[in-house]
FIKOLZA-1660 file (N, C-alpha, C; in steps of 0.1 Angstrom, whole numbers, plus 5000, padded with zeros to 4 digits):
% residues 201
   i   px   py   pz ch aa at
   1 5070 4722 5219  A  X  N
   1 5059 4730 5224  A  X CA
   1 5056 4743 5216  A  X  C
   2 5044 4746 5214  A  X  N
   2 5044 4757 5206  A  X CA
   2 5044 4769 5214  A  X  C
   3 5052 4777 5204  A  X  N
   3 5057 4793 5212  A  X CA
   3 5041 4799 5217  A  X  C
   4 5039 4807 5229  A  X  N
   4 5030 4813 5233  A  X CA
   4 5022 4824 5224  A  X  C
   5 5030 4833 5216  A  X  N
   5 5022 4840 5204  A  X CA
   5 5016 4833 5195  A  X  C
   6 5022 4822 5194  A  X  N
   6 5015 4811 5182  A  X CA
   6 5002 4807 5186  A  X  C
   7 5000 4801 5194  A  X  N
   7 4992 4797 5202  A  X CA
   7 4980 4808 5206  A  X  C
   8 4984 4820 5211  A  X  N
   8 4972 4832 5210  A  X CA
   8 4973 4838 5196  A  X  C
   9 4976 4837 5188  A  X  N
   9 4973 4845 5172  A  X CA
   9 4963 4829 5170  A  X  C
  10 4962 4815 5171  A  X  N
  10 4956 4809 5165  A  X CA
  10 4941 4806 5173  A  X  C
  11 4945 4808 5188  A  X  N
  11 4929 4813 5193  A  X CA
  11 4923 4822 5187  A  X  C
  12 4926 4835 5182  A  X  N
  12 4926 4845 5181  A  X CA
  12 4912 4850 5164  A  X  C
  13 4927 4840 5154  A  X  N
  13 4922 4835 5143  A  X CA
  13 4913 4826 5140  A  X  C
  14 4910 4814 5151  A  X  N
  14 4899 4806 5153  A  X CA
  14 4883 4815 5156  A  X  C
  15 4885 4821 5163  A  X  N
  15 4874 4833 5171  A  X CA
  15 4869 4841 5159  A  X  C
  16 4877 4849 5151  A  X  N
  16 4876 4856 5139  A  X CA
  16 4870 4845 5129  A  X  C
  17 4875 4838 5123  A  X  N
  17 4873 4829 5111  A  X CA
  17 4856 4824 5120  A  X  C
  18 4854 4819 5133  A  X  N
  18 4841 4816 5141  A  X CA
  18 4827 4830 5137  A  X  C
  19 4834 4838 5132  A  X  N
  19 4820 4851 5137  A  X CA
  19 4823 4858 5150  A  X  C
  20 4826 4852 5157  A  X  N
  20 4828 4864 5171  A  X CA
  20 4827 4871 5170  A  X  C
  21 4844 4878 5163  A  X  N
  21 4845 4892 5156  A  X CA
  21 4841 4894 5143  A  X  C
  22 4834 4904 5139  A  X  N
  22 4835 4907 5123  A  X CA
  22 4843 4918 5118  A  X  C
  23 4843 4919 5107  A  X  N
  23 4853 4928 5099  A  X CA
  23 4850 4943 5104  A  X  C
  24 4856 4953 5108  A  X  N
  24 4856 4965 5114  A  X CA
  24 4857 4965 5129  A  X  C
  25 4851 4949 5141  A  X  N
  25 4853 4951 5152  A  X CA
  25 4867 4957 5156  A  X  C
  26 4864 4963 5163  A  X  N
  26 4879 4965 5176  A  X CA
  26 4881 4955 5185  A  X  C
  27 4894 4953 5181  A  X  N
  27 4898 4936 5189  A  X CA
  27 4898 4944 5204  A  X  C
  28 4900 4934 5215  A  X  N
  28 4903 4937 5230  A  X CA
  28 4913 4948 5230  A  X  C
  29 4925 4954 5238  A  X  N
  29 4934 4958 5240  A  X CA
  29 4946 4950 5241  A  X  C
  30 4956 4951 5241  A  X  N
  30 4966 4944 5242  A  X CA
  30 4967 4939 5260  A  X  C
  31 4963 4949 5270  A  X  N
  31 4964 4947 5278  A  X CA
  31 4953 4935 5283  A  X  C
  32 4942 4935 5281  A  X  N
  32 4929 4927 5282  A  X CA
  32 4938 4918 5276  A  X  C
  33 4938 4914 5268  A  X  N
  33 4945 4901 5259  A  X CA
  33 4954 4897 5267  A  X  C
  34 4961 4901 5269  A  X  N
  34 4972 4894 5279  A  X CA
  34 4970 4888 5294  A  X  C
  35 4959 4895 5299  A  X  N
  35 4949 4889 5313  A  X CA
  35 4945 4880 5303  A  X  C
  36 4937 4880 5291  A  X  N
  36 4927 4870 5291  A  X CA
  36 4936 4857 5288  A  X  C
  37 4947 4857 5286  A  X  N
  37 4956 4844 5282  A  X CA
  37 4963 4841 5291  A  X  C
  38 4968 4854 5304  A  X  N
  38 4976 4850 5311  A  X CA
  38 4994 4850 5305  A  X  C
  39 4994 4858 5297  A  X  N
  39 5005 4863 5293  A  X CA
  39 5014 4877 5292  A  X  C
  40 5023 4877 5288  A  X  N
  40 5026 4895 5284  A  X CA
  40 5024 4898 5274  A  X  C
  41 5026 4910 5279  A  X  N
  41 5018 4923 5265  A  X CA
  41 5026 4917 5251  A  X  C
  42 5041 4918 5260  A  X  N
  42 5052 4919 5248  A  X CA
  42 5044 4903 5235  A  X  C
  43 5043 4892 5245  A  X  N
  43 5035 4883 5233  A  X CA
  43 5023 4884 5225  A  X  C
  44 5015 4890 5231  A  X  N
  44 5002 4897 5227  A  X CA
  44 5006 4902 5211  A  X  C
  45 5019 4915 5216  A  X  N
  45 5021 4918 5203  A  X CA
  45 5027 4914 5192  A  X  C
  46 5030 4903 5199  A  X  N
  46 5043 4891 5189  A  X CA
  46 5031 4886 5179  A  X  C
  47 5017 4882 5186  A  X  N
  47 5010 4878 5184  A  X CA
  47 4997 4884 5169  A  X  C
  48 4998 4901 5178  A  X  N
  48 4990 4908 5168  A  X CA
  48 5000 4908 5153  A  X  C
  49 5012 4910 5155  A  X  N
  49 5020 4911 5143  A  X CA
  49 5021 4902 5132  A  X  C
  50 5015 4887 5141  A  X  N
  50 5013 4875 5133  A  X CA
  50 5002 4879 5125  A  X  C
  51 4987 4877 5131  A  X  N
  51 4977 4882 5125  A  X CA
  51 4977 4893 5112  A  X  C
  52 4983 4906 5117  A  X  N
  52 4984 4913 5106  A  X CA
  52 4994 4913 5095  A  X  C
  53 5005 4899 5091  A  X  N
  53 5009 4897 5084  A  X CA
  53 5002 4886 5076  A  X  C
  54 4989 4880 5082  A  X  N
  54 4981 4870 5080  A  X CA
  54 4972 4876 5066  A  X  C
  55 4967 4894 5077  A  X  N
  55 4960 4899 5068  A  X CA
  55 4946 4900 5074  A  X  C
  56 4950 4895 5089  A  X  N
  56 4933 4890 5094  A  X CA
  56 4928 4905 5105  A  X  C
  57 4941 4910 5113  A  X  N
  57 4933 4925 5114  A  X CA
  57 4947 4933 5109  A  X  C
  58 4939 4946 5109  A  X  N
  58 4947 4960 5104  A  X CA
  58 4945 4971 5116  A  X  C
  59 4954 4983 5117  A  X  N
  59 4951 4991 5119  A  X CA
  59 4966 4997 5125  A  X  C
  60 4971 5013 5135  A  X  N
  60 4979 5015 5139  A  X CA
  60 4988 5004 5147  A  X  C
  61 5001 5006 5143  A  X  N
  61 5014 4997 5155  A  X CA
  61 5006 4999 5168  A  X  C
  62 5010 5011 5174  A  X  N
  62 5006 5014 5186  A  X CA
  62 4995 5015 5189  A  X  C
  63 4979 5015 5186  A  X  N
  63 4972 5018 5187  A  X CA
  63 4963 5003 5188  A  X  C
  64 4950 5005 5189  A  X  N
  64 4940 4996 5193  A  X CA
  64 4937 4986 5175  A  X  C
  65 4933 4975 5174  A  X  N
  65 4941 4972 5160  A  X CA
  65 4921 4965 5158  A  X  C
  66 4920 4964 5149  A  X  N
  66 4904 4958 5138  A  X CA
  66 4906 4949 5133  A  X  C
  67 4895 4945 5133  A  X  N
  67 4893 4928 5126  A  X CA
  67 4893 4933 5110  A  X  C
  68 4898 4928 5103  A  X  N
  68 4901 4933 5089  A  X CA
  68 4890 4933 5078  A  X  C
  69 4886 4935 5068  A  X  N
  69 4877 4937 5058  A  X CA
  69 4887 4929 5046  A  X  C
  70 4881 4915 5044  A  X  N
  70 4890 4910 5034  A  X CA
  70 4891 4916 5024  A  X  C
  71 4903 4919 5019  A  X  N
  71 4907 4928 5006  A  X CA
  71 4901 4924 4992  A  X  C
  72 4895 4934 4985  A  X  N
  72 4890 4931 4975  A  X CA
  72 4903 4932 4964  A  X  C
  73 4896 4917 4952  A  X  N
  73 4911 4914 4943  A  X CA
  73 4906 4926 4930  A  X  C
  74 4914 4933 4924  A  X  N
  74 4911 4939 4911  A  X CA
  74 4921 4933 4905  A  X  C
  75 4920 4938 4891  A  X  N
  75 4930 4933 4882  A  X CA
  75 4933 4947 4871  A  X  C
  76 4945 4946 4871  A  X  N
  76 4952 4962 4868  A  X CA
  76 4950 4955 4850  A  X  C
  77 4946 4962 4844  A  X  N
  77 4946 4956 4830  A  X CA
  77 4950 4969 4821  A  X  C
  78 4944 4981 4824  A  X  N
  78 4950 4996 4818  A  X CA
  78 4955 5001 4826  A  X  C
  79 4965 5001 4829  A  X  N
  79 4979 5011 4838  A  X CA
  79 4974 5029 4835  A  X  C
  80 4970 5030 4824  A  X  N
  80 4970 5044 4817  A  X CA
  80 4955 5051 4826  A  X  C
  81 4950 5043 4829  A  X  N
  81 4931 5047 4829  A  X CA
  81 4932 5055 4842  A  X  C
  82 4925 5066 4845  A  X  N
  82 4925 5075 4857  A  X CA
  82 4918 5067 4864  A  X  C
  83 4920 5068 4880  A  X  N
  83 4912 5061 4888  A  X CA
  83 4901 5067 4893  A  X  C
  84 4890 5058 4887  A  X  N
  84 4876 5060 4893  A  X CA
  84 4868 5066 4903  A  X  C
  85 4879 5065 4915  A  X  N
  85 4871 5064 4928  A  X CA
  85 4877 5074 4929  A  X  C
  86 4875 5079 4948  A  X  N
  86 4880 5088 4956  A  X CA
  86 4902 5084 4953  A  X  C
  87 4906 5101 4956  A  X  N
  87 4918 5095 4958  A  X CA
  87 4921 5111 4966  A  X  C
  88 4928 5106 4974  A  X  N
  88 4937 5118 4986  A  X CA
  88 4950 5120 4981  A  X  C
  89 4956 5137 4980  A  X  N
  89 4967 5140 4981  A  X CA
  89 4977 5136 4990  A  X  C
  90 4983 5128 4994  A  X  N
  90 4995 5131 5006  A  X CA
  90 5006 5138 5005  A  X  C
  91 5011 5138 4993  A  X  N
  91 5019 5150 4996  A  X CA
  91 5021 5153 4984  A  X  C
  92 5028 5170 4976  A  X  N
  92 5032 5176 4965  A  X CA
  92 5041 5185 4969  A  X  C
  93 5050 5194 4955  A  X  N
  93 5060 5199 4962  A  X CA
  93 5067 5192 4950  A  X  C
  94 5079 5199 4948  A  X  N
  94 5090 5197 4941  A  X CA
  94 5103 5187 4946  A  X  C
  95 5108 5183 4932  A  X  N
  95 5119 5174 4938  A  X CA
  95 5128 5175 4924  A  X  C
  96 5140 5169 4930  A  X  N
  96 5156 5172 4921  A  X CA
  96 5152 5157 4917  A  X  C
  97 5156 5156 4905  A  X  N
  97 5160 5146 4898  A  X CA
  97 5170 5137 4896  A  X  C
  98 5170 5125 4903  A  X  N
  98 5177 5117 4902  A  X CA
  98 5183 5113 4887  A  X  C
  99 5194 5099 4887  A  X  N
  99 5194 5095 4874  A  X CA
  99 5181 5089 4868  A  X  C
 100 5181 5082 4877  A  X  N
 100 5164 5071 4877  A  X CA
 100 5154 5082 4870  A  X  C
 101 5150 5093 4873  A  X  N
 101 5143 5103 4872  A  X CA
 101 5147 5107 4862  A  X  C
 102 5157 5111 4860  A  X  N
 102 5164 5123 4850  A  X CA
 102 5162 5113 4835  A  X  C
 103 5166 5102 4837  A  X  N
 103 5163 5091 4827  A  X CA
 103 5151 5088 4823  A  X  C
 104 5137 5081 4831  A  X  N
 104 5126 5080 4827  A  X CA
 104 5125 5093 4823  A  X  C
 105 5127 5109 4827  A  X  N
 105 5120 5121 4819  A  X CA
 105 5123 5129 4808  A  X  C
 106 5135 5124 4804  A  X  N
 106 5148 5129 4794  A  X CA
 106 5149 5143 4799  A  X  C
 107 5156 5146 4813  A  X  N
 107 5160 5158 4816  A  X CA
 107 5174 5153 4824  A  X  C
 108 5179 5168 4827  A  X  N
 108 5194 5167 4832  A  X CA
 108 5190 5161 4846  A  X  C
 109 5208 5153 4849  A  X  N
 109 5205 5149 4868  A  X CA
 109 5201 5169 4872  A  X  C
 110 5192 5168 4881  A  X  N
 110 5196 5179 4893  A  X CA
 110 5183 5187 4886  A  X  C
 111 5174 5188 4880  A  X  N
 111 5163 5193 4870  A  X CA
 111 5156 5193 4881  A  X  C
 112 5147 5206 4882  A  X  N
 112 5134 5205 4891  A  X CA
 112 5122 5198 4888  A  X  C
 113 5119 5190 4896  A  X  N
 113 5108 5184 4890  A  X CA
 113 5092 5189 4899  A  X  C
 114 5081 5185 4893  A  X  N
 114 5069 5186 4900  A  X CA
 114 5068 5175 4908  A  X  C
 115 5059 5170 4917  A  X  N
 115 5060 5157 4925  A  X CA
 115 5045 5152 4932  A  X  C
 116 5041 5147 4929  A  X  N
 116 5027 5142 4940  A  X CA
 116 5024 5135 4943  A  X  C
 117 5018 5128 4953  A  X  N
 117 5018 5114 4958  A  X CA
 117 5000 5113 4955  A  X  C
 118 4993 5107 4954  A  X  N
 118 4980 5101 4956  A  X CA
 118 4976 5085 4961  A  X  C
 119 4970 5093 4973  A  X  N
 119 4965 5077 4978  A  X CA
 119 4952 5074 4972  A  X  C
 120 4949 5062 4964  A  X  N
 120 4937 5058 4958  A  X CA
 120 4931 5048 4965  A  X  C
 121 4918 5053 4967  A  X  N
 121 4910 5046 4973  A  X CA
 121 4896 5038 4971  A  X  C
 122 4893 5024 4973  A  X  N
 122 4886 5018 4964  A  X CA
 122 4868 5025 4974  A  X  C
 123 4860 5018 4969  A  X  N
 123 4849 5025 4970  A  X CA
 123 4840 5019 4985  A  X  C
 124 4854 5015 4989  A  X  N
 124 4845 5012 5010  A  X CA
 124 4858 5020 5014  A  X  C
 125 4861 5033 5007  A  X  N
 125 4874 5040 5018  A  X CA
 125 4886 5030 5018  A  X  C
 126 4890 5020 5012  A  X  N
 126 4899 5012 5020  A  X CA
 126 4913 5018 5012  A  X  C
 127 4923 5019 5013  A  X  N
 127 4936 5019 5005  A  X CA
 127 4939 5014 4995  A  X  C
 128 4933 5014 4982  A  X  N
 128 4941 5007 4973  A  X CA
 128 4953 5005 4963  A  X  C
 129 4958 5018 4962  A  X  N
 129 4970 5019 4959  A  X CA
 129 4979 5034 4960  A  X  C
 130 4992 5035 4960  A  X  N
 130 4998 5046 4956  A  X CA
 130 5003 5052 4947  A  X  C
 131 5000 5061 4944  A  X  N
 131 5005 5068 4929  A  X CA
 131 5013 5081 4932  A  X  C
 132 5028 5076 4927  A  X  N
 132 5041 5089 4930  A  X CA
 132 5040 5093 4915  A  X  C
 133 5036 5104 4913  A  X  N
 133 5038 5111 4900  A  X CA
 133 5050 5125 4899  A  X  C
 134 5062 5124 4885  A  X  N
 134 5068 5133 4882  A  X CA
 134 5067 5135 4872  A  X  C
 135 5068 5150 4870  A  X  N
 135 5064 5159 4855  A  X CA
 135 5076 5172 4855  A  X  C
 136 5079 5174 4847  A  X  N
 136 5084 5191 4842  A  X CA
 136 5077 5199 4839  A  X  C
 137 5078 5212 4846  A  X  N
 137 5070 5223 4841  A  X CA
 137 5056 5220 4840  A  X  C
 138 5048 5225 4833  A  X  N
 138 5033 5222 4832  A  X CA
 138 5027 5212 4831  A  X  C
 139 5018 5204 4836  A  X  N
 139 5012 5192 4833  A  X CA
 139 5006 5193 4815  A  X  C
 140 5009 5183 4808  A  X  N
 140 5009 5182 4794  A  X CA
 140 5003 5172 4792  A  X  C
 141 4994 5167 4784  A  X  N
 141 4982 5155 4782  A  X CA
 141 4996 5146 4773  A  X  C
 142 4991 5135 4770  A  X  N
 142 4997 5126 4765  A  X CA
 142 4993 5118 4752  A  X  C
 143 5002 5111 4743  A  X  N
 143 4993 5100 4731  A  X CA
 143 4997 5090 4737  A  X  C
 144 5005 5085 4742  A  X  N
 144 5007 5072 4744  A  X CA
 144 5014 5070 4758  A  X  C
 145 5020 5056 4764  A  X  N
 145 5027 5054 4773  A  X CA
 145 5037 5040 4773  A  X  C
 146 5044 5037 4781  A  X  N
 146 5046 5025 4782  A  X CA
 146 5050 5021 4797  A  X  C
 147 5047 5009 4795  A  X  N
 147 5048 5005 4816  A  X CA
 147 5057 4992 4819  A  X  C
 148 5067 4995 4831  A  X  N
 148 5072 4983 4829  A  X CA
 148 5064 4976 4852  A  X  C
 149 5065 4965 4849  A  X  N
 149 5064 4963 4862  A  X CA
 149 5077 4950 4870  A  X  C
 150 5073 4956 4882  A  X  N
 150 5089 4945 4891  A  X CA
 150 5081 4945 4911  A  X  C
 151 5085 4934 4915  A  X  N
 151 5081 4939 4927  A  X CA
 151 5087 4940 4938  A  X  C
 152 5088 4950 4950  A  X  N
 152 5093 4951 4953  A  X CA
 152 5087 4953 4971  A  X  C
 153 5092 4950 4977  A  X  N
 153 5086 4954 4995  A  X CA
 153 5085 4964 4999  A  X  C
 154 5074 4970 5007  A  X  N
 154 5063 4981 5009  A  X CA
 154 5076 4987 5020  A  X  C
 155 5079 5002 5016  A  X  N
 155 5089 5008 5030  A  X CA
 155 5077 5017 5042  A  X  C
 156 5083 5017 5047  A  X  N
 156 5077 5026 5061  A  X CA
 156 5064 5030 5058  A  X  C
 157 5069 5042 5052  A  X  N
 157 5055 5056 5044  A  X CA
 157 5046 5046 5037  A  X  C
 158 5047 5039 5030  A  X  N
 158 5042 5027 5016  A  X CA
 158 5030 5022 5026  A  X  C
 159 5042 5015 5036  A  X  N
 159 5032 5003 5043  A  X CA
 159 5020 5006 5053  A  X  C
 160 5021 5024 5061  A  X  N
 160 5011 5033 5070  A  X CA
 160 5000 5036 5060  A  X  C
 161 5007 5039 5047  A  X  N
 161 4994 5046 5041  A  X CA
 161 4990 5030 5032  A  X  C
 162 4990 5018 5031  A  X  N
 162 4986 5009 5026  A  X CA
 162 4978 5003 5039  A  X  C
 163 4984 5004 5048  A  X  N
 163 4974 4997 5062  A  X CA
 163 4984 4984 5064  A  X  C
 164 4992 4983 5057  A  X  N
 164 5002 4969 5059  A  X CA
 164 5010 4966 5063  A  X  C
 165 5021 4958 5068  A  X  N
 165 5032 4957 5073  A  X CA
 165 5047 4960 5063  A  X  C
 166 5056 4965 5068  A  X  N
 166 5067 4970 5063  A  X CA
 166 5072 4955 5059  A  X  C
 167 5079 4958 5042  A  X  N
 167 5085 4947 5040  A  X CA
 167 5075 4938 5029  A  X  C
 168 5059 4938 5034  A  X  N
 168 5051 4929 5028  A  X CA
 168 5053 4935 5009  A  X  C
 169 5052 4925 5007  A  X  N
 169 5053 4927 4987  A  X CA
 169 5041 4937 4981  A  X  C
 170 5046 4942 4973  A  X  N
 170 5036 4951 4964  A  X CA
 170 5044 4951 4947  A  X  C
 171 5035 4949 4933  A  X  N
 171 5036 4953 4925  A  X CA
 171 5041 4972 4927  A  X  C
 172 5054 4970 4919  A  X  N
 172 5057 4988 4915  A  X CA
 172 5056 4984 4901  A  X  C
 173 5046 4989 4895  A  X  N
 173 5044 4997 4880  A  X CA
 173 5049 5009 4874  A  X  C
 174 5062 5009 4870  A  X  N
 174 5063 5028 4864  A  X CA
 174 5058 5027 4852  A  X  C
 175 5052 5038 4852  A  X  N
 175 5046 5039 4840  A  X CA
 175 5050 5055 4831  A  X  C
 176 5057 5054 4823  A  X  N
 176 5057 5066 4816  A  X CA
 176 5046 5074 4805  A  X  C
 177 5044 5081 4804  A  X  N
 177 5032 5088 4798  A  X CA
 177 5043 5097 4784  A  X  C
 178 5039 5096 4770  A  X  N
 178 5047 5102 4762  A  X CA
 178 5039 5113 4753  A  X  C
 179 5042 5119 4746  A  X  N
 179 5040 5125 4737  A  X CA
 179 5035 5124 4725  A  X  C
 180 5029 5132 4717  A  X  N
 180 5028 5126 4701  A  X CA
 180 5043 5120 4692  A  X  C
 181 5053 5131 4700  A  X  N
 181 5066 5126 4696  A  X CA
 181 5076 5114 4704  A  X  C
 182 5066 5110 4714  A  X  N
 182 5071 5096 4718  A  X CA
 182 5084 5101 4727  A  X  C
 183 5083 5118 4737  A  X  N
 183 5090 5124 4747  A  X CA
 183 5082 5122 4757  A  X  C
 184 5091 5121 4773  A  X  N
 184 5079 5116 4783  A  X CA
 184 5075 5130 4788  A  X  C
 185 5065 5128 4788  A  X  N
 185 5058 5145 4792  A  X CA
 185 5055 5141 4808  A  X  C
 186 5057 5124 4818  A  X  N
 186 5053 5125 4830  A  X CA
 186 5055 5108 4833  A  X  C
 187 5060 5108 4847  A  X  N
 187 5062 5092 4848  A  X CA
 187 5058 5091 4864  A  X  C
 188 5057 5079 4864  A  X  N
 188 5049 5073 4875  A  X CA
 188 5051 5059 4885  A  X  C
 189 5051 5062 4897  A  X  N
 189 5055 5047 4902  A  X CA
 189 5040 5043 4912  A  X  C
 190 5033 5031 4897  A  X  N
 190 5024 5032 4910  A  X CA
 190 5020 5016 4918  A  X  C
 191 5017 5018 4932  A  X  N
 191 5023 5007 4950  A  X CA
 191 5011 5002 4943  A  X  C
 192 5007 4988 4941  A  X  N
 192 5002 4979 4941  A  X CA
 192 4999 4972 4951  A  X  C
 193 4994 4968 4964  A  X  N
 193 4999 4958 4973  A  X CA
 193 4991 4944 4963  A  X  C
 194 5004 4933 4969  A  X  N
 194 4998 4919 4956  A  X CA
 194 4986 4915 4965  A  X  C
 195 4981 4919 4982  A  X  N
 195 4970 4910 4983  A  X CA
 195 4958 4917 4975  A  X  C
 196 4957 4927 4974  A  X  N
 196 4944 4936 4963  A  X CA
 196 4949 4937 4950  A  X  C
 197 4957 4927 4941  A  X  N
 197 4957 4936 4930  A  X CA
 197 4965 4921 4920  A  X  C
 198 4959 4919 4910  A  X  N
 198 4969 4910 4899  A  X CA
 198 4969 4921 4888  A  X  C
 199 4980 4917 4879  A  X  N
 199 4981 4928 4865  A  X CA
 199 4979 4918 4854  A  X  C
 200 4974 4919 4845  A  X  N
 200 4967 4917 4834  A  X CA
 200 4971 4925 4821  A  X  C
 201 4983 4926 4816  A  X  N
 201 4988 4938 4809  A  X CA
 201 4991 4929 4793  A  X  C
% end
């Protein structure tokens, strides 16, 4: 017999994939859902968590959740190239340098470093990627770079500000930025999620 979340995530997704809902609706409440099925909440949410690992709606854990806007694919082909569109600070502020750190910047462990996050955003507002940037001292232009990529699952902070579930896969790209003398003047880790993004490098 199929489990009861299974069973309302695939009404659910039948109804969406139908037109019913379109991309931006606000689904029912969790509570409504659960009258309308004749079940508990607690499955409701078993249910919504299916969905949004599907990709079919997004929005807060706790909160009232949307029929999704299917993700647009780009393809990362220049790592180096500033992004186009709108992008939001979330956070800056200084940080100590790890080995990881101290190594991509050729400075000592324990070095102060600069720090900024940018959330990049494609041109319907949606999340498209994150960019953790470290530098020493002054921001310094660059000749060249080199980028390695690996992937790795979206944490906590990653997956709120991507709109995605904790865990789900994302391209990390570091990218180092060098000098005319081939010193890194600034390096970078930047969140890919793989449903928006293939690399082309």
């Amino acid at each position: 017999m199929e489990a009861a979340h299974r069973r309302v995530a695939a009404d659910l997704a039948q109804q969406i994939a139908a037109g019913l809902w379109t991309p931006g609706d606000q689904l029912p409440s969790r509570a409504a859902l659960a009258r309308h099925y004749g079940v508990h909440e607690q499955t409701v949410r078993l249910a919504m968590a299916l969905l949004r690992s599907r990709g079919l709606v997004e929005g807060e854990q706790r909160s009232r959740l949307y029929v999704a806007h299917p993700p647009v694919m780009r393809a990362l082909i220049r790592p180096d190239a500033d992004w186009p569109y709108q992008a939001e600070r979330i956070a800056s502020g200084t940080w100590t340098a790890g080995e990881q750190l101290a190594e991509r910047l050729a400075v000592p462990v324990g070095a102060t470093l600069n720090h900024e996050v940018l959330e990049c955003l494609d041109p319907g507002g949606r999340s498209a990627l994150i960019a953790c940037t470290w530098w020493r001292g002054q921001r310094r232009s660059h000749a060249s770079y080199v980028a390695e990529v690996e992937v790795m699952p979206l944490d906590e902070a990653q997956a709120h500000a991507l709109g995605l579930t904790v865990d789900s896969l994302a391209y990390r790209l570091v990218r180092t930025r060098l000098d005319e003398a081939g010193r890194p003047v600034e390096t970078a880790d930047l969140i890919l999620p793989m449903d928006r993004w293939t690399i082309r490098l």
